[in-house]
Every structure is written in structure tokens, then in C-alpha cells.
C-alpha positions as CSV (number, residue, x, y, z in Angstrom):
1,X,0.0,0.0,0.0
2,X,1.5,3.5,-0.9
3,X,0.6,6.2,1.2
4,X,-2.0,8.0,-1.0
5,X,-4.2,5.0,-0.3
6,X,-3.6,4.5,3.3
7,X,-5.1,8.1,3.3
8,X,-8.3,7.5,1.6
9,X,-9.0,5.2,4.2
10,X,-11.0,5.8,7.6
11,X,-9.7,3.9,10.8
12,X,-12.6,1.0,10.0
13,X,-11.8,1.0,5.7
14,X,-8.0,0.1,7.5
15,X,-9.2,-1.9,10.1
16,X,-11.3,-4.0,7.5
17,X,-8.1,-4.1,4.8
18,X,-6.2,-5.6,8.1
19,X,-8.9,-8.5,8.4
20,X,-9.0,-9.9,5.1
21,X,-5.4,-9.6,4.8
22,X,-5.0,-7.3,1.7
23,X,-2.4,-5.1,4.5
24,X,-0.9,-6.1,6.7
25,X,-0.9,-4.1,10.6
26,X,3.2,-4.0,10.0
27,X,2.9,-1.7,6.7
28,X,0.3,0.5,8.3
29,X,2.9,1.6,11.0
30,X,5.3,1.5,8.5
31,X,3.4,4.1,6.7
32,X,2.4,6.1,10.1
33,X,5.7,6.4,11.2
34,X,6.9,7.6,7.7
35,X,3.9,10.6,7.5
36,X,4.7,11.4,11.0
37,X,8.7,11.6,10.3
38,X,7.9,13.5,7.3
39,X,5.4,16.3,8.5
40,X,5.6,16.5,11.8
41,X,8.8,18.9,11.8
42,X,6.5,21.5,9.9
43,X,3.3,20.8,12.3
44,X,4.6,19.6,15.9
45,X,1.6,17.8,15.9
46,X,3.2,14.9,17.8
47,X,5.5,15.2,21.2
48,X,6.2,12.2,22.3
49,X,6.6,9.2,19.8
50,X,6.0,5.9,21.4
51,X,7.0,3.5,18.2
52,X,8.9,0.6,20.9
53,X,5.3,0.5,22.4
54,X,3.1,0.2,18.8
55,X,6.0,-2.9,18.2
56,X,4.6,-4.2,21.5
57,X,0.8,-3.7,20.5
58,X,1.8,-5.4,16.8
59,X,3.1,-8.8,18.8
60,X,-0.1,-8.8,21.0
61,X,-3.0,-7.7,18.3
62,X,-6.4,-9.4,18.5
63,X,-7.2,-9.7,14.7
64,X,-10.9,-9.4,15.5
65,X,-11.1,-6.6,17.2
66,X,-13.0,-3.9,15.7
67,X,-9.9,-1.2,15.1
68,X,-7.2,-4.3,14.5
69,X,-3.8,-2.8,13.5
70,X,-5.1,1.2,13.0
71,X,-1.7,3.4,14.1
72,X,-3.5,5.6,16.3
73,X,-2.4,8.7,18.4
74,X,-2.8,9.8,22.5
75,X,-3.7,13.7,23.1
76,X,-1.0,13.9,26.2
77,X,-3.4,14.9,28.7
78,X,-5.2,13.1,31.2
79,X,-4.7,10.1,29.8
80,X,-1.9,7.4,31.3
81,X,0.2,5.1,29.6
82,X,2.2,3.2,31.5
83,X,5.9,4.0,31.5
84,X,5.3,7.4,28.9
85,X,5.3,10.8,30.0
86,X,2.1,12.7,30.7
87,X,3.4,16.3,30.3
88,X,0.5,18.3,29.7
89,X,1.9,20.5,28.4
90,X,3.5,22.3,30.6
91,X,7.6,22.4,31.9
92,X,7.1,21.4,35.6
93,X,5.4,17.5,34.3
94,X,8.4,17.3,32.1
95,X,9.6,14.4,34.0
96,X,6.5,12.6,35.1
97,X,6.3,9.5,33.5
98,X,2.8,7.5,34.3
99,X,3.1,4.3,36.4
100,X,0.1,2.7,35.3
101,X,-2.8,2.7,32.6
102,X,-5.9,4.7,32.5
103,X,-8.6,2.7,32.3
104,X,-9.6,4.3,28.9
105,X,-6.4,3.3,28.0
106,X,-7.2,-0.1,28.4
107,X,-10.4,-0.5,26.2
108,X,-8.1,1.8,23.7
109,X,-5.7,-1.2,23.4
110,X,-8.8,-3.8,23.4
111,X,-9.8,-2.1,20.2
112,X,-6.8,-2.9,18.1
113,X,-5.7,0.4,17.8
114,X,-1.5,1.0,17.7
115,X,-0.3,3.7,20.0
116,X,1.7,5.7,17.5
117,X,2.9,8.7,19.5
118,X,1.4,11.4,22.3
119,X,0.2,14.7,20.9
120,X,1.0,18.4,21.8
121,X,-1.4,20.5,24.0
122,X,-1.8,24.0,25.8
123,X,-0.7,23.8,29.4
124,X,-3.0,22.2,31.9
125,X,-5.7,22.8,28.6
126,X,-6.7,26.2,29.4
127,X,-6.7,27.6,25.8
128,X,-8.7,26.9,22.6
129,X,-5.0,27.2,20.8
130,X,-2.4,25.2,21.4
131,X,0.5,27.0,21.9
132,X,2.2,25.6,25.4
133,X,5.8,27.9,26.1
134,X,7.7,24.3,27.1
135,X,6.9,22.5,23.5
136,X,5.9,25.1,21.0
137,X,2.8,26.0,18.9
138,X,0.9,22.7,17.2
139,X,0.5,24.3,13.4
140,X,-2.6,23.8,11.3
141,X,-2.2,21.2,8.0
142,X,-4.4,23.8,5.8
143,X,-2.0,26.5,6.2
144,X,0.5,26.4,8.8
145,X,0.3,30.3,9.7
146,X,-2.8,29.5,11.4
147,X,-4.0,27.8,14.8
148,X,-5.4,24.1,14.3
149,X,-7.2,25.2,17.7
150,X,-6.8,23.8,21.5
151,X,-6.9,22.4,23.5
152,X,-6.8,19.0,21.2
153,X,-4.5,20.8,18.7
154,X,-2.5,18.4,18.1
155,X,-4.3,15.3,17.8
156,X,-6.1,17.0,14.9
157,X,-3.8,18.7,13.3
158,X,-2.3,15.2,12.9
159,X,-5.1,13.3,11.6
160,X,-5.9,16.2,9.4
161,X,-2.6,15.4,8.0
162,X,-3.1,12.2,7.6
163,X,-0.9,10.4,9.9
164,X,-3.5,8.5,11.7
165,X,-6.9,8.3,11.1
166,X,-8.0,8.7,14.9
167,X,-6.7,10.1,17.9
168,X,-8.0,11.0,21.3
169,X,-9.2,14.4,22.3
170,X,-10.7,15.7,25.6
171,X,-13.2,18.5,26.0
172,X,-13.6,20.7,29.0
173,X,-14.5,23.8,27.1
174,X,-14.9,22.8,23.6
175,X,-11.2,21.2,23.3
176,X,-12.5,18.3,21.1
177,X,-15.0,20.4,18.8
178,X,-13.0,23.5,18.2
179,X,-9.9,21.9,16.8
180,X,-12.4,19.3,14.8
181,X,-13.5,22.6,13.2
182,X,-10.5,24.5,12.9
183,X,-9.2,21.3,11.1
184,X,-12.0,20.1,8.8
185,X,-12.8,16.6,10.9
186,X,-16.1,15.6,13.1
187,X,-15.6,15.8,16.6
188,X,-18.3,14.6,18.9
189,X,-18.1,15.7,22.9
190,X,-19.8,12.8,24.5
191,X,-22.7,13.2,26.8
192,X,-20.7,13.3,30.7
193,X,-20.6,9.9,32.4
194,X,-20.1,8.2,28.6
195,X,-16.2,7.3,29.2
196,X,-14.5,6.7,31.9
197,X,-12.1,8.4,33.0
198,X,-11.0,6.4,36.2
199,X,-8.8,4.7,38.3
200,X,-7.0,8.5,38.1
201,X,-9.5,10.9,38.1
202,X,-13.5,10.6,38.6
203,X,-14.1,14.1,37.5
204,X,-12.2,16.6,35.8
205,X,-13.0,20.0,35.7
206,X,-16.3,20.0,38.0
207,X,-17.2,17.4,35.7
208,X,-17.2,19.6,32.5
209,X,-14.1,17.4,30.8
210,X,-14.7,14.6,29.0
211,X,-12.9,12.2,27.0
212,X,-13.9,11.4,23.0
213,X,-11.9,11.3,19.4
214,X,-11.3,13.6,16.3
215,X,-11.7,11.6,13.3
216,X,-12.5,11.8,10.1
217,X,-15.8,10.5,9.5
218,X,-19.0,9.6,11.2
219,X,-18.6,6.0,11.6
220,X,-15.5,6.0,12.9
221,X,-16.6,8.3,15.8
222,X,-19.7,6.0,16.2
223,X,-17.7,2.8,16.4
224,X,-15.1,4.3,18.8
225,X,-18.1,5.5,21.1
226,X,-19.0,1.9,20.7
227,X,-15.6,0.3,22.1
228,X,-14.7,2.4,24.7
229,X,-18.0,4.2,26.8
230,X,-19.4,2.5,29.6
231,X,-18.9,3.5,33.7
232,X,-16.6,1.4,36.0
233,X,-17.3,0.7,39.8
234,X,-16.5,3.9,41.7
235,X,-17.0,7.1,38.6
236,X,-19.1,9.5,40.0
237,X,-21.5,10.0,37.3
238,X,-23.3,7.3,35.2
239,X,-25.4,7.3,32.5
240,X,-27.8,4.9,30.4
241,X,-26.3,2.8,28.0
242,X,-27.3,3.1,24.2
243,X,-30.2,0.5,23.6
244,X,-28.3,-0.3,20.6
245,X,-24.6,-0.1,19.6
246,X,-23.9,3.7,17.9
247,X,-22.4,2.1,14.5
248,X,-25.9,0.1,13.9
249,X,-27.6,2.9,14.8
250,X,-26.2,5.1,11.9
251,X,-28.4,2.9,9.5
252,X,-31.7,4.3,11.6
253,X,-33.5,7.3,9.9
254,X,-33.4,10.1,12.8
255,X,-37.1,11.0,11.6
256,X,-38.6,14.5,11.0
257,X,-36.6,16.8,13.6
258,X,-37.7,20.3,15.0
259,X,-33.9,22.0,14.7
260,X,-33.6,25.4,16.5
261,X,-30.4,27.4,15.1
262,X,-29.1,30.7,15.9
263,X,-25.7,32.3,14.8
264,X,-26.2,34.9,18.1
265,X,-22.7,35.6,20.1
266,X,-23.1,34.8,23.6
267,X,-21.2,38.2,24.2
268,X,-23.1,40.3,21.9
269,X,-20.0,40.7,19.8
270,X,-19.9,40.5,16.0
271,X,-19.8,37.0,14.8
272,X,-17.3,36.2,11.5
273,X,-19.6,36.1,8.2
274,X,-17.6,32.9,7.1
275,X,-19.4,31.3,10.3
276,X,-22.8,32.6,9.5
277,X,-22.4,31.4,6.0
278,X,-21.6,28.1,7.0
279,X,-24.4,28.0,9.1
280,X,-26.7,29.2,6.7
281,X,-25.6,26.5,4.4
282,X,-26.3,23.4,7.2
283,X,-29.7,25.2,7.8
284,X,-30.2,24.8,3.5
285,X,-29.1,20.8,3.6
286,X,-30.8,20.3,7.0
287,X,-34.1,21.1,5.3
288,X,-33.6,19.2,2.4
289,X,-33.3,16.3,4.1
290,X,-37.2,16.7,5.7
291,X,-36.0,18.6,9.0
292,X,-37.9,21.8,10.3
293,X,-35.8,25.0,10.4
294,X,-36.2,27.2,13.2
295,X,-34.3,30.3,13.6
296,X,-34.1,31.1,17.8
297,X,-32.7,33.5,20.2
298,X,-29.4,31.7,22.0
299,X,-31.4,30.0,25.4
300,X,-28.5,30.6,27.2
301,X,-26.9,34.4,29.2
302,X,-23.5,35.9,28.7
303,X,-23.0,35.5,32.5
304,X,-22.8,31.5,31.5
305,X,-19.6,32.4,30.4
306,X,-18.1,35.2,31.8
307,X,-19.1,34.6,35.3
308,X,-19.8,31.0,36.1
309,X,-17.9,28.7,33.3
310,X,-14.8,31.3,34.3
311,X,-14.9,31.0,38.3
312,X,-14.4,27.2,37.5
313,X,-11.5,27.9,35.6
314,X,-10.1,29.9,38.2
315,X,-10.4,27.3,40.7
316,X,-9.1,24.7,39.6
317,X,-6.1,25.7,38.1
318,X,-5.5,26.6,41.6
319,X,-5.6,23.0,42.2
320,X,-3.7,21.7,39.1
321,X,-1.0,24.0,40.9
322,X,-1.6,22.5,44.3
323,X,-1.2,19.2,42.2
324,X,2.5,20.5,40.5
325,X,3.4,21.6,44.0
326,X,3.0,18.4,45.6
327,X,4.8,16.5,42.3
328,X,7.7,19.3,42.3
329,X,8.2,19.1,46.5
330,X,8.4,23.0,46.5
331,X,6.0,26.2,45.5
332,X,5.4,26.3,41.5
333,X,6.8,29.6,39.7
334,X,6.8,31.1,36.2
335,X,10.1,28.5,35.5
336,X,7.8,26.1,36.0
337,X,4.3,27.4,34.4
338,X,3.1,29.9,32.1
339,X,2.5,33.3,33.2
340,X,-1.5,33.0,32.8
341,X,-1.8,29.5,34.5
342,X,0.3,31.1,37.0
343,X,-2.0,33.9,37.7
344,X,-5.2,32.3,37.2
345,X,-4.0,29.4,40.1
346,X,-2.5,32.9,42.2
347,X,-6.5,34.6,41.4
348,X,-8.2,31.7,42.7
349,X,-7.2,32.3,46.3
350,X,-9.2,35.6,46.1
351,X,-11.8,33.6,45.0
352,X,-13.6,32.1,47.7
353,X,-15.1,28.7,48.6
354,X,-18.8,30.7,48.7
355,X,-18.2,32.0,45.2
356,X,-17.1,28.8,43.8
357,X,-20.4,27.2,45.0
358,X,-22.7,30.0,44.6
359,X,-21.4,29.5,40.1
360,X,-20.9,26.2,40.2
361,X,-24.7,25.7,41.6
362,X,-25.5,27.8,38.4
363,X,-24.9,25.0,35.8
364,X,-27.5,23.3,37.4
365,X,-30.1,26.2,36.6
366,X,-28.4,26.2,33.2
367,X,-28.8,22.2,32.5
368,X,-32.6,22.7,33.6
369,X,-32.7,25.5,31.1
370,X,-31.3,22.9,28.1
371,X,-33.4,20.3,29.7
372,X,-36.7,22.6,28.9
373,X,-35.2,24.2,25.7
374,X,-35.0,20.3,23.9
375,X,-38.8,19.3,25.1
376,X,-39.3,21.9,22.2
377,X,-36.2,21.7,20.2
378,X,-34.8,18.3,19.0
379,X,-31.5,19.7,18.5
380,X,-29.4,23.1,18.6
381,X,-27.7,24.6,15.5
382,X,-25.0,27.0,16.1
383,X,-21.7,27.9,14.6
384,X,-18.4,26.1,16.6
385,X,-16.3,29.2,16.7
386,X,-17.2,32.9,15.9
387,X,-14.4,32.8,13.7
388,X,-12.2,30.5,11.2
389,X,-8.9,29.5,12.3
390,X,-7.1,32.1,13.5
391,X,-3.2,32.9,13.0
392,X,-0.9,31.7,15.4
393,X,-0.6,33.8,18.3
394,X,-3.7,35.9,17.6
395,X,-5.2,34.8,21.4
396,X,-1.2,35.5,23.1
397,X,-0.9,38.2,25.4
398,X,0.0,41.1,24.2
399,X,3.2,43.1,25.2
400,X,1.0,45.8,27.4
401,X,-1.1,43.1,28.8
402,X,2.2,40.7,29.5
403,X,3.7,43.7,31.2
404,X,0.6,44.5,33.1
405,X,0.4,40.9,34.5
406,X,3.8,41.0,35.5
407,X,3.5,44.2,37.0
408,X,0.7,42.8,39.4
409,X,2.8,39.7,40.0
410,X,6.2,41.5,41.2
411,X,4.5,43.8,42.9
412,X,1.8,41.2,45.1
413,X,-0.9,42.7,43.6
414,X,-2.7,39.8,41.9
415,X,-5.9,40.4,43.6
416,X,-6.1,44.0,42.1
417,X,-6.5,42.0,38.5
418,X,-9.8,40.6,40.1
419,X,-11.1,44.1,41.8
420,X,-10.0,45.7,38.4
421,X,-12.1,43.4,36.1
422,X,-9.0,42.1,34.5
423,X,-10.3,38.2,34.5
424,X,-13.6,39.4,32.4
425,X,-11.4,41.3,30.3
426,X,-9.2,37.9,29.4
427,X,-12.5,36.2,29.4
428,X,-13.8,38.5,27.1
429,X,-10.9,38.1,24.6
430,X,-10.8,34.1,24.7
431,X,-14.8,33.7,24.8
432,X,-15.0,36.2,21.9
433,X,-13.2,33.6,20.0
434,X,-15.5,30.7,21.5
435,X,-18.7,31.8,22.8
436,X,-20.7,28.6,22.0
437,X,-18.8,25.7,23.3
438,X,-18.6,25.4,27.0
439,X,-22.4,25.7,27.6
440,X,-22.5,21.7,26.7
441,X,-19.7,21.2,29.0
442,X,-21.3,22.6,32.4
443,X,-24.9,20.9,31.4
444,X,-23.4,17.4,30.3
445,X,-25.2,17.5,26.9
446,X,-23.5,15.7,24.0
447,X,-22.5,18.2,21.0
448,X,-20.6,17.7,17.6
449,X,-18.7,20.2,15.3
450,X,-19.4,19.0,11.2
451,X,-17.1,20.0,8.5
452,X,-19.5,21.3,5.5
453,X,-17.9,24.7,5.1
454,X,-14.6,25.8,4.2
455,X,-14.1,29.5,3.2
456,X,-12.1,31.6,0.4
457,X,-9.6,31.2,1.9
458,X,-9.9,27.2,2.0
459,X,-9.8,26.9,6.0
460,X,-12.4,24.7,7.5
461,X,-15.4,26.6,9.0
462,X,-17.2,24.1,12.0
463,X,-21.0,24.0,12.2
464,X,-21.9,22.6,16.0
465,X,-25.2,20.6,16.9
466,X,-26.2,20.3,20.5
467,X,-28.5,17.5,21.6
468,X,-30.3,16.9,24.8
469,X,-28.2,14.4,27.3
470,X,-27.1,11.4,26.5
471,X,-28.9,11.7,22.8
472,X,-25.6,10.9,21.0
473,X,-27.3,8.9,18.8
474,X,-29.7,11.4,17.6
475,X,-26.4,13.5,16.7
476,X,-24.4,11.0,15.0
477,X,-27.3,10.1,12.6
478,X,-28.1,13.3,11.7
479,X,-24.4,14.0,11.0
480,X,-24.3,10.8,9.1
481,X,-27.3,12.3,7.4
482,X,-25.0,15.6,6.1
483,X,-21.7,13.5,5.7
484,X,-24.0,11.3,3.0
485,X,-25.2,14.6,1.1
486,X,-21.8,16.4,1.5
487,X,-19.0,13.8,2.0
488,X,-15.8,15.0,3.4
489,X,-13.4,12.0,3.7
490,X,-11.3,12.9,0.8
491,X,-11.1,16.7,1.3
492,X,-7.4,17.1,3.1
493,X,-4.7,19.7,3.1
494,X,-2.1,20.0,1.1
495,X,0.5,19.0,3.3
């Protein structure tokens, strides 16, 4: 197999090639490892390669199982692999190395799939670019001047490229549906409680993050869903499994759906016309294919954003930095951390335990909110982003703001940047950029970015569908639904 045809394939096209023996699992790392070598010095896609451990995976394969010899890649946060480093991004983990497996880990290897390498991510996360100071900026395969988005930069920015047809991505803000956008691939944030993310965490992020795939087409989400969701003894949420397995159900007919959209900014700011156009055309193939068109008012405030998704942020970060602390055996600094994590984990001890609860009792009213808005509304149209992909380091600080932080740092002022309004004015800047995204993270409802649009320019434009919680289903057929009128497997950079 040359490499042009390894790339017209989807992880289950490879997978089935692997079964009936026309490939072999050898030549697909082969061919992995030899995309990776030869684009990842232009994207930095990929930290960490881990080609002694896919050797391993090749000697131990399971022929039958459902992903059987796809090369595969790890977003380097959150997840464990035993005896591989779990960096996050950031300069103070950049010795840790994991003693043990997550347990998502596990059902990742029960699935076949070949662990090519760990993928580059903001620090601790925190931004919808990935840009991290200790490992440099992740560049996007459509034109490497611009962001492939954050926090799962990397990840897609290599299967974009077309060195693996899957790879994990997590999403605590919109980290798995903002780089699918930014990058022209599906990415579906599954419904909280779908994956585990035990023994080593039971929530992350107040439950907002959640752990899922970038891929490159519908089924290939559907069937992953399928091989690794389901609670273990001891997670803290749980949730009812699908009556029927999520690849099957893509043969279903979704029926007739009542689709609310709205291309609103949560903000009030002015969103990009490339994302109203692609918006406009989803709303146009959505009603060809028999669904009702609604156009709506966004059912969620600003304050969503601004004041209780943000205190959240602010609080723990405070506790990833309690966490470096405790790994590091001494106080974290800006050696160790980036200036803004820094800050945000310094801001959250002028954020009190009463605030904390009195915004994090909020997404509760919010989820209700969702809860009453899909009785009416089958599922929620919006654009991903406000804006196409952006160039990298349009979200950095700039040199007044950098010097302005550091001021308040030097000077033990770091509470003045809360009395000022300086955290809404940061907020402001980043949720400007993503005003649409966390709300599905605070209520728990599933949500999926689409590929149907890409601009003049020819950079991918993200539509987003929200569904009520745990309606997964619901969103993968009606995706499978677009992907069938529009197919976008064969549309790929240039790289």
C-alpha cells in the first residue's frame, strides 16, 4: 500500500483491509511512522513518539477486534500510559512518566488500535490554541500560519494530516469540537458519564471534561463511542447505555426533527460572516433532508460564560498548581508554568469557597434550562467558533497586557486584577473567539462540530449541533445524514 491509499481510508476502511489480509498491521505503521517523520517537523503535531510501544501492540494484536492494526495517536493529557510521559503541556510534568494505565487506555488497546505517539497540548488545557511555552505552537495542516485550535490541537492537526486516522481528544470547554472545526474533521463531545475516565480521576473540571476522538468520519466516531463508553465501579456519574450499539444505529433514519439554530454571540460581539455562512448552508441541507428550520434566540446568558464557566477555571487551576506543587516538592513559579496559569491558580485564592459554590450551583439552573429548551427543540444549531482559524498567536498576550500581569505579579498585587475586572477582560478576549462551546460542557449534553464549510480562503469553517443528554445517537445520525449529502473524507490539506 503506498501512502496516498492509506489516506483515503478511515480507521474501519484500515481496520477491514487488516482483516481480510490485503495489508498487513506491520505496513500500516510503517506508513504512520513515515507521515509522522515527514510532516511532523512542519506541524509539531506529535510530542512524544512511542514506536517501541506500537512494536509491543503489533506482537499482542487481537485480529478481531474492531480497530485491529489502525496506528493511532494519544492527546498527552489526562490520559496514562504506563511507562510514557504525561506532560500536559507544561515544563514542571516534564519528568513525570505514568506508572500505570488509565482505564480508557485499556479499552483503547482492546480495540486494536497501535499507539503511534502522544500529541501536543496548551498547558493544563486552558486555551482553545495550542501554543504551550515548554513545546511550542501545534500548526494547522491547511495552512500552517494559522492555529489548528486547543486544547486537542495536536491530535487534529495530525489526523488532518493524515498520519493516523483517529486520535484521542478531551473537551472541558470545547477542546474536542474547536480543533475538529479549525481542522475540517467531526468531533463529537460525548454526553458526561459516557467514558470513563478512572482509576485516576473521577471528574475533571467539575465534571465539565470529557474524554472522546477527532476523526474523520462519522462512523469512525460511532464505532469508537462503541468500544470504549461505559462507567466502571467507583466514577461519580453514570449514565444509560445506548439501547443499541452507535455504529448500527447510523443505518436508523433520525425521523422528521424540529432544529432550532441561531448564529447569536453569547457576548453580543460580531460574529465572523464565514461562520454565519456556513451556518446558513447546514440550515439549507438540514431542510432538504425533511427537517424543520427554526431560527431562535441563543437559550443561554453571557453570565454563562463570563461569570460561572470562568470561576471554575479559576479554581481549579489553583488545584492543578496544588497538584505540581505536591509533584515538584516545592512552591510552583513562572520556571515552571506559564504566566497566565500562574495567575489564574495565584487569582483563585481571592476567589472564595462561597463563590465557587454559589457559580458552580449555576450550571445546574443552566442544565434545567437545556433540559426545557429540547422538550421543544430536537437539537441546537449553532456555529463552533465565531471565527475561522485564526493565526498563530492571535489569542497571546500582548506586550502591554504581558507587562501588566507581571507588574501585578512583582508587585503582590494579583488580587487588584480581580477588583479591576482584568479576569472578564481575558474572558472577554478568549470567549469572543469561543462563545458557543462550553455551555455543553457545564450541562453534560452531547455536541458535535461538522465539516461542511470551508471559506475563500480554503480553511475549515465548524458548524456545532447540540443534543439533549445522553442523545448521542440522535447527533451521529443526523451527522451521518450531512456527511452522506456532503461527503468529506477525501477533502485534506495540502501538506
Amino acid at each position: 500500500m503506498k501512502f496516498e491509499e492509506y489516506r483515503q481510508h478511515d480507521a474501519l476502511g484500515l481496520a477491514a483491509l487488516v482483516r481480510q489480509g490485503a495489508v498487513s498491521a506491520q505496513s500500516l505503521l510503517e506508513l504512520a511512522v513515515a507521515r509522522l517523520e515527514a510532516v511532523n517537523p512542519r506541524l509539531n503535531a506529535v510530542i512524544t513518539p512511542m514506536y517501541a510501544e506500537a512494536e509491543r501492540q503489533l506482537q499482542a494484536l487481537q485480529p478481531t477486534a474492531p480497530f485491529a492494526g489502525v496506528p493511532f495517536l494519544i492527546k498527552d493529557l489526562g490520559i496514562h500510559v504506563a511507562g510514557y510521559p504525561l506532560k500536559t503541556g507544561s515544563k514542571g510534568y516534564a519528568d513525570f512518566v505514568s506508572k500505570g494505565d488509565s482505564y480508557f487506555t485499556n479499552r483503547l488497546r482492546e480495540a486494536g488500535f497501535i499507539f503511534l505517539g502522544k500529541t501536543n497540548t496548551p498547558e493544563f488545557g486552558l486555551t482553545p490554541y495550542t501554543e504551550p511555552a515548554a513545546y511550542g505552537p501545534t500548526r494547522n495542516p491547511w495552512n500552517t500560519a494559522h492555529s489548528p485550535g486547543g486544547s486537542s490541537g495536536g491530535s487534529a492537526a495530525a489526523v488532518a494530516a493524515g498520519i493516523a486516522p483517529l486520535a484521542t481528544a478531551s473537551d472541558g470547554g470545547g477542546s474536542i469540537r474547536i480543533p475538529a472545526a479549525f481542522c475540517g474533521l467531526f468531533g463529537l463531545k460525548p454526553s458526561r458519564g459516557r467514558i470513563s475516565m478512572g482509576p485516576y480521576f473521577g471528574e475533571m473540571w467539575a465534571g465539565a471534561v470529557v474524554e472522546g476522538c477527532v476523526a474523520r468520519s462519522v462512523r469512525d466516531s460511532a464505532a469508537f463511542l462503541d468500544a470504549v463508553h461505559g462507567s466502571v465501579s467507583g466514577d461519580p456519574y453514570l449514565i444509560q447505555p445506548p439501547a443499541k450499539s452507535f455504529l448500527t444505529s447510523l443505518d436508523e433514519h433520525p425521523g422528521k426533527l424540529h432544529i432550532a439554530y441561531s448564529t447569536q454571540h453569547t457576548l453580543g460581539h460580531e460574529v465572523n460572516p464565514d461562520c454565519v455562512a456556513a451556518i446558513q448552508h447546514t440550515v439549507a441541507m438540514l431542510k432538504d433532508l425533511g427537517h424543520t428550520l427554526t431560527e431562535v434566540p441563543l437559550p443561554y446568558p453571557k453570565e454563562a460564560l463570563t461569570q460561572v464557566f470562568v470561576a471554575m477555571i479559576i479554581g481549579e487551576t489553583a488545584g492543578d498548581i496544588a497538584e505540581l506543587e505536591q509533584h515538584l516538592g516545592r512552591k510552583v513559579t513562572t520556571q515552571d508554568v506559564e504566566l497566565n496559569t500562574w495567575l489564574l491558580g495565584a487569582l483563585g485564592k481571592y476567589y472564595s469557597a462561597r463563590e465557587y459554590v454559589v457559580q458552580k450551583r449555576a450550571w445546574n439552573h443552566l442544565s434545567r434550562q437545556m433540559a426545557d429548551f429540547h422538550r421543544q427543540y430536537d437539537l441546537l444549531l449553532t456555529p463552533t467558533m465565531a471565527s475561522p482559524p485564526f493565526p498563530i498567536g492571535a489569542l497571546q498576550n500582548t506586550t502591554t497586557e504581558n507587562t501588566l500581569l507581571k507588574t501585578l505579579k512583582n508587585l503582590g498585587m494579583v488580587g487588584l486584577a480581580k477588583k479591576q475586572g482584568a479576569v472578564d477582560k481575558l474572558a472577554e478576549k478568549v470567549f469572543g473567539q469561543m462563545p458557543y462551546t462550553p455551555i455543553a460542557n457545564m450541562t453534560g449534553q452531547p455536541a458535535a462540530s461538522v465539516p461542511l464549510y470551508w471559506n475563500e480562503a480554503q480553511l475549515p469553517v465548524g458548524t456545532m449541533l447540540t443534543a439533549a443528554i445522553g442523545q448521542e445517537t440522535l447527533l451521529l445520525q443526523v451527522a451521518a445524514q450531512l456527511e452522506k449529502q456532503q461527503p468529506w473524507l477525501h477533502r485534506m490539506p495540502k501538506i
